[in-house]
C-alpha positions in Angstrom: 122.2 91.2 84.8 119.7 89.4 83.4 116.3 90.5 81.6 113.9 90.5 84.9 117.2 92.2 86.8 116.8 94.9 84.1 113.5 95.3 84.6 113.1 95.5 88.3 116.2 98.3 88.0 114.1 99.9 85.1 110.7 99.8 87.6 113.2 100.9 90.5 114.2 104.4 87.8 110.4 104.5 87.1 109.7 105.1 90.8 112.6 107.5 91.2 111.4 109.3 88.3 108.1 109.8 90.3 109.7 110.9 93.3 112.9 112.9 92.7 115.6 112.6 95.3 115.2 116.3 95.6 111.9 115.9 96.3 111.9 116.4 100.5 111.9 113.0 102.0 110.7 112.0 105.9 111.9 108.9 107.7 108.5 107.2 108.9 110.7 103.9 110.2 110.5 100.7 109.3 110.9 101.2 105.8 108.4 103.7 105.4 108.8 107.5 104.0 106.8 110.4 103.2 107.9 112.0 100.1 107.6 115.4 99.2 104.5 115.5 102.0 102.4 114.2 99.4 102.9 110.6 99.1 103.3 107.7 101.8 105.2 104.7 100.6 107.5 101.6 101.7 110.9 101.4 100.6 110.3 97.5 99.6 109.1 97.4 96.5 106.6 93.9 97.4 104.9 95.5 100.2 101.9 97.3 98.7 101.0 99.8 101.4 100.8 103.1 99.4 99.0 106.0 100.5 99.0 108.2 97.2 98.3 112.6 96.7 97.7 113.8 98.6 98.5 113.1 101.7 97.6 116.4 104.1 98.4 114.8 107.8 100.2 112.3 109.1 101.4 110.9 112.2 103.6 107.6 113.4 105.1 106.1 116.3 107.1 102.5 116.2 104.1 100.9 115.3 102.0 102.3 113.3 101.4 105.4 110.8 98.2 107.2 110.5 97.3 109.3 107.4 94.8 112.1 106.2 94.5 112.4 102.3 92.7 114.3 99.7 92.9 112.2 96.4 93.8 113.3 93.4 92.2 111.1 90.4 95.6 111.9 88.1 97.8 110.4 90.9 95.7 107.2 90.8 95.9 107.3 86.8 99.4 107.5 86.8 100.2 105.0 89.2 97.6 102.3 88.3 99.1 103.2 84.7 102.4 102.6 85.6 102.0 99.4 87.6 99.8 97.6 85.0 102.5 98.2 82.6 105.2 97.2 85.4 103.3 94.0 86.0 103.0 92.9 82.0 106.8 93.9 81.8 107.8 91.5 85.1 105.0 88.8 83.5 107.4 89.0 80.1 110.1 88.9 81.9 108.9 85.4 83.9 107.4 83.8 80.9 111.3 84.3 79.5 113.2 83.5 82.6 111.3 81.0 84.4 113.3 78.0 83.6 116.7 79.8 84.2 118.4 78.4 87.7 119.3 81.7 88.3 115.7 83.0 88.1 115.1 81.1 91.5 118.1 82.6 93.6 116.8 86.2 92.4 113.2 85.2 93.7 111.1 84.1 95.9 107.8 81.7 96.2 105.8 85.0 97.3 106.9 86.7 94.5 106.8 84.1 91.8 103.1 83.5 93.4 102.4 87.2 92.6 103.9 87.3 89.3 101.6 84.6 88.3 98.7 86.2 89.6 99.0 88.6 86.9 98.8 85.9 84.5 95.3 87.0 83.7 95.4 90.3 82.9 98.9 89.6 80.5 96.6 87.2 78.6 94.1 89.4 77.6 96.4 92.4 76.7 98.2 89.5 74.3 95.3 88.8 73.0 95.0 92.4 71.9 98.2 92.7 70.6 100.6 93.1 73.3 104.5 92.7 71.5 106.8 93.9 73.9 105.6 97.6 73.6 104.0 98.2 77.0 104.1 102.0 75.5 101.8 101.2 72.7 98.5 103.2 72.3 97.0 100.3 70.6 97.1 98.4 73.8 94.0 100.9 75.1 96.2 101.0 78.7 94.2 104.0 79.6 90.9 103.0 79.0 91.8 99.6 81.3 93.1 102.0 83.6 89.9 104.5 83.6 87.7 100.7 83.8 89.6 100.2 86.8 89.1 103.3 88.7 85.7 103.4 87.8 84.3 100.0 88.5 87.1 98.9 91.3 85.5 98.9 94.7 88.7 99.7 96.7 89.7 102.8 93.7 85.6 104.1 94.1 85.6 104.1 97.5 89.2 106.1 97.8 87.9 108.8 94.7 84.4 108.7 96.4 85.5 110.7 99.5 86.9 114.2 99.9 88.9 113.1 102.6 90.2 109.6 103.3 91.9 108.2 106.6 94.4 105.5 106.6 96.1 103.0 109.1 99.5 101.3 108.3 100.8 98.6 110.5 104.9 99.1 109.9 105.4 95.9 112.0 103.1 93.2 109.8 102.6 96.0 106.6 99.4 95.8 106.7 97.3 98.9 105.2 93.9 99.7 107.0 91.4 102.1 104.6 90.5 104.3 102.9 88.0 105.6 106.0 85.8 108.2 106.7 86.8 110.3 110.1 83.8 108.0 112.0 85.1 104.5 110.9 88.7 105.7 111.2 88.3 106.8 115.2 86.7 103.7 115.7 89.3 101.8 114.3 91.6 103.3 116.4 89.7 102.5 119.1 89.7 98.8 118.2 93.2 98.8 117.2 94.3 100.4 120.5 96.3 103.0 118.8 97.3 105.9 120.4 97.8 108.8 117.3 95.6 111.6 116.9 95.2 114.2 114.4 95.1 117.4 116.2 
């Protein structure tokens, strides 16, 4: 196994830790679960269609899944946490491994396209010290993640609203939202889906 192996497994036991196998898990299709009836995520880890805590309604058919969801701000700190560190982790791991022959057959161009978009934000945490400690409270993590939430349009608008509507499309994963109740009805409407809260 080599190092970025390792750390996909380790990110892989990170998102188990998060949601327990005896957490209560619903088959939504194509890939897609809810956990616990809090969370709504896919089963791939590249397809970043997510609906965090807490999720209070849902419903899907072969196409699509609808969601209802009262945010929790420590969810979102926890999970933007955990995936900035995740994504300087996989960056390490690319820097080290890019070279290898082996590093191609474990990847693809989409993926090596996203690692490198996080070239940025590796860069600027190495600037300020970053050694292979993604744990370190000298790297100020949580005040990058607390920037992001508050200055991040897509975080403002989800933590903005008491209650938040979503659209996933299982068939492209795509991930329509956060709306309010209007802009999620008419979405619906344009979309031509056929789900309904009750």
């Amino acid at each position: 196994m080599n190092w970025l192996q390792r750390q996909l497994f380790s990110f892989l036991v990170f998102i188990g830790s998060i949601f327990p196998d005896n957490n209560k898990s619903i088959d939504l299709g194509s890939d897609y679960v809810i956990r616990d009836n809090k969370c709504i995520v896919p089963t791939n880890l590249y397809t970043d269609t997510e609906i965090y805590s807490k999720v209070i309604d849902y419903k899907f058919n072969d196409k699509f899944i609808i969601a209802k969801q009262t945010p929790k701000i420590s969810s979102y700190k926890k999970l933007v946490r955990e995936d900035l560190r995740t994504r300087l982790i996989i960056y390490d791991g690319f820097l080290k491994e890019r070279n290898d022959k082996d590093y191609e057959k474990i990847t693809t161009p989409s993926i090596v396209n996203s690692i490198k978009s996080d070239s940025l934000i590796y860069y600027r945490f190495k600037k300020n010290g970053l050694k292979e400690n993604y744990y370190d409270k000298n790297l100020k993590i949580e005040e990058v993640v607390d920037s992001i939430l508050k200055n991040d349009m897509f975080y403002k608008k989800i933590l903005r609203n008491k209650i938040n509507y979503w659209i996933i499309n299982k068939l492209d994963n795509t991930r329509f939202g956060p709306f309010t109740r209007i802009e999620f009805e008419n979405e619906l409407k344009i979309k031509n889906i056929n789900l309904q809260f009750e």
